[in-house]
DODO-438547 format. One record per residue (C-alpha): x, y, z; residue in one letter. Coordinates in Angstrom, 2 decimals, m for minus. Example, Ala and Ser with C-alpha at 12.3 -4.5 7.8 and 13.67 -1.06 7.14 Angstrom:
residues 2
       u       v       w r
   12.30   m4.50    7.80 A
   13.67   m1.06    7.14 S
END
This chain:
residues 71
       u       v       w r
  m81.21   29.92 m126.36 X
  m84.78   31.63 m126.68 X
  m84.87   34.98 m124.63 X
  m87.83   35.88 m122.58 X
  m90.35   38.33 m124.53 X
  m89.52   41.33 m123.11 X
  m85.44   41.22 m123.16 X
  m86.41   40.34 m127.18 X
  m88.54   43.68 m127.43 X
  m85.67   45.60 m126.08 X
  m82.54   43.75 m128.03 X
  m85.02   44.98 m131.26 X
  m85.22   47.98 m130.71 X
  m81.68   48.79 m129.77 X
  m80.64   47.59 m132.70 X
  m82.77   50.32 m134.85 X
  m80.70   52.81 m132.40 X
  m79.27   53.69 m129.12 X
  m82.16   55.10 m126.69 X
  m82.36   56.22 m123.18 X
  m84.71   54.07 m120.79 X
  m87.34   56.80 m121.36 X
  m87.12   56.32 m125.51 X
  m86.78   52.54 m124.67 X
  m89.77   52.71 m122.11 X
  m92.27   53.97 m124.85 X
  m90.70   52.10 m128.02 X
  m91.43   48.22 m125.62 X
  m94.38   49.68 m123.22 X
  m92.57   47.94 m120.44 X
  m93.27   48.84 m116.89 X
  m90.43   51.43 m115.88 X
  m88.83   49.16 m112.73 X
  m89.35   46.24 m114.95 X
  m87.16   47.97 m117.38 X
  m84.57   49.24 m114.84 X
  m84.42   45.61 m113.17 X
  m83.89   44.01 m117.11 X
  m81.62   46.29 m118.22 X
  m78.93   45.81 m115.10 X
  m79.45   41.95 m115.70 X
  m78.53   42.69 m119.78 X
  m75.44   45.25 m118.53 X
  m74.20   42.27 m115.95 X
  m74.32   39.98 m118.78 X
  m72.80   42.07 m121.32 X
  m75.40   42.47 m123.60 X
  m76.04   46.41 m123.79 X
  m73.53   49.07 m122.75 X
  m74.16   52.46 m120.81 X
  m72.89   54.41 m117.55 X
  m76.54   55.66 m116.31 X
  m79.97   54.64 m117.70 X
  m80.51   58.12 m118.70 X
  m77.50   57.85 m120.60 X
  m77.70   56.12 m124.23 X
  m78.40   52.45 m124.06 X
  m76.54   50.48 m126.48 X
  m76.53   46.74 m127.80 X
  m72.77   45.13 m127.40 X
  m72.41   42.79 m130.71 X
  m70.03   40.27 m129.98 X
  m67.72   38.38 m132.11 X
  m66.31   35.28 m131.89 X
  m65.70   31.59 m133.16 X
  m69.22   30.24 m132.58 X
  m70.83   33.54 m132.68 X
  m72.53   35.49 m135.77 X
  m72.12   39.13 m133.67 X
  m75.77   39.37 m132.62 X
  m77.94   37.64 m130.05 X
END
């Protein structure tokens, strides 16, 4: 399944480190709310981890049968 553009741009670069929306902000140049708005969609799904946006954002690999433990 192709993600859209800007969930890609965020999945890369979490995986260079974990960032807080402000790092993550600058590193994709997506529009703050956007960024808010993606990121609760990505927690809901369990794709990233944290407890606050300010907090470290972090990519959740998973691993499974059909799954290589990256999206």
């Amino acid at each position: 399944m192709d993600l859209p553009e800007d969930w890609n741009k965020i999945i890369m670069a979490l995986r260079t480190r974990p960032m807080d929306i402000y790092e993550l902000r600058n590193e994709t140049n997506i529009e703050f709310e956007k960024l808010k708005e993606i990121l609760k969609t990505m927690k809901l799904l369990d794709m990233v981890s944290y407890k606050h946006y300010k907090d470290p954002i972090k990519i959740i690999k998973k691993e499974g049968k059909n799954d290589k433990g990256h999206y």
